[in-house]
N, C-alpha and C positions, 0 to 999 in steps of 0.2 A: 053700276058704279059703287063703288067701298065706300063705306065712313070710315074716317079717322076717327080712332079715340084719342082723346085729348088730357090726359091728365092733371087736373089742377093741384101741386103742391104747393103744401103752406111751406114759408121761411120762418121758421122757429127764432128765437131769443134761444142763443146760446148759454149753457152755466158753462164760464170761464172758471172756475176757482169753487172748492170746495164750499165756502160758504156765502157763494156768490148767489143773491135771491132776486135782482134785478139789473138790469143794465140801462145806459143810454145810449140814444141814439145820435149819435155827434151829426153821421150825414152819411147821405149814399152815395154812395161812388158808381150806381147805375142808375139809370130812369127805366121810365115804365116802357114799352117796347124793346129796352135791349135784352138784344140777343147774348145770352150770358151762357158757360159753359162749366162746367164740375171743378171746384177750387179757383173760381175766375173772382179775385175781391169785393165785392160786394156793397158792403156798408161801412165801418169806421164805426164801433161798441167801447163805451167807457165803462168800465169797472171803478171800483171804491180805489182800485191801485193803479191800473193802467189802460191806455186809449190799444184797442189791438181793431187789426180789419177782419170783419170776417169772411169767409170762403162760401159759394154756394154752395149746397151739398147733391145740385141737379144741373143738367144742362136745360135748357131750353131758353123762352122769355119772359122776362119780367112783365107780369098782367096787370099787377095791382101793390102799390105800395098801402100799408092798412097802418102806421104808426112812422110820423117824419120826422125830421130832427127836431132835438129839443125832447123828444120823449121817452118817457123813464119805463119802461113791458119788462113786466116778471118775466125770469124763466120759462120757457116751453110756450110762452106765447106767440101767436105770430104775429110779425111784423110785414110779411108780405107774403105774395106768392108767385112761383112761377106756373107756368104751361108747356107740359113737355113737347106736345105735337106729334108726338107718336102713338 
């Protein structure tokens, strides 16, 4: 029988805007088991300017949310992660 390898990626905090050094997290637009797919919307991020959704940058499942709404994650941090399943 095969193992599957499982890849656990992190959901980074996007820099929207050059001098953008944190974001919030308004809400997510998925919970933890959905099955989410490459550019499928994700979460809802405030900037100092504007509320934008962002994209995942993986397909698979949302494992773990690590920062909910209401919270304010620098750049390049994560906010969650998925699990590819491949």
């Amino acid at each position: 029988m095969e193992e599957t390898q499982v890849a656990r990626l992190p959901i980074e905090m996007p820099k929207m805007g050059y001098d953008m050094e944190t974001g919030l997290i308004v809400r997510w637009l998925r919970a933890v088991g959905d099955q989410i797919s490459r550019g499928d919307a994700i979460a809802e991020i405030e900037t100092d300017k504007v509320t934008v959704e962002m994209e995942a940058v993986a397909s698979g499942f949302l494992v773990e949310i690590t920062a909910g709404a209401g919270e304010v994650v620098a750049v390049g941090e994560p906010i969650g992660y998925i699990e590819d399943g491949e």
